[in-house]
C-alpha positions in Angstrom: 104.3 219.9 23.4 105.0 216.3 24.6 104.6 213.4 22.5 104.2 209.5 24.1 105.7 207.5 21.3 104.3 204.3 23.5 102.1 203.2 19.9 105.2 203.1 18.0 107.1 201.3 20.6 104.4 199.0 21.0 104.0 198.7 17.5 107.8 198.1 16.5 107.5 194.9 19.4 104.8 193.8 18.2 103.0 194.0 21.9 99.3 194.8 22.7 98.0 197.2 25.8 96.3 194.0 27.5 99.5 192.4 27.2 101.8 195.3 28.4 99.2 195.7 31.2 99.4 192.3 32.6 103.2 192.0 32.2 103.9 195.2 34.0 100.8 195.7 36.5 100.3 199.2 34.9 96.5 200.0 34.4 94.9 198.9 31.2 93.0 202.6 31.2 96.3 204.6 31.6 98.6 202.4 29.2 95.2 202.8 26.7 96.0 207.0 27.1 99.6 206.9 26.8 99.1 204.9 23.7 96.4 207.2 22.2 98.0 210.4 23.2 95.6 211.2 25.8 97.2 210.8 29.1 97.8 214.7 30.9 99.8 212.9 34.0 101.3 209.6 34.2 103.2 208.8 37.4 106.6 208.1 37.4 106.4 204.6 38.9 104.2 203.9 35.6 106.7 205.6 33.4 109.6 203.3 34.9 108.0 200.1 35.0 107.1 200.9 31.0 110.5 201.9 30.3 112.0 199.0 31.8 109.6 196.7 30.4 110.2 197.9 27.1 113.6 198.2 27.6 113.8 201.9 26.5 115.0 204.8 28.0 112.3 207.8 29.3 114.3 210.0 26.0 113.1 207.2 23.7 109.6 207.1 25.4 108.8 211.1 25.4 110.0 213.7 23.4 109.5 217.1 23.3 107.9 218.7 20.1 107.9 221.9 19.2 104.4 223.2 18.0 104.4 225.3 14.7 103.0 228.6 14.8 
């Protein structure tokens, strides 16, 4: 499985989605389901602007996650 860790990110900066969403042009909707998890496709342009934004690598924005059995 893969896991956005945008809330934590967001959380550690102490940013909010309308705030990430004007600063980087991104879509209030699509940065709202990153943040809860919800998102099943995010374009790459959105995932670069994000990282760059936050000043993170993709690796520290997604990770993969290996469901228990």
């Amino acid at each position: 499985m893969v896991k956005c860790n945008l809330s934590r990110i967001m959380g550690e900066k102490r940013l909010k989605i309308a705030d990430v969403s004007r600063d980087t042009d991104v879509n209030r909707g699509t940065i709202t389901r990153m943040y809860n998890e919800e998102a099943t496709r995010v374009d790459l342009e959105v995932v670069e602007k994000l990282c760059l934004y936050l000043d993170i690598e993709v690796g520290d924005l997604y990770e993969i996650v290996k469901e228990e059995e």
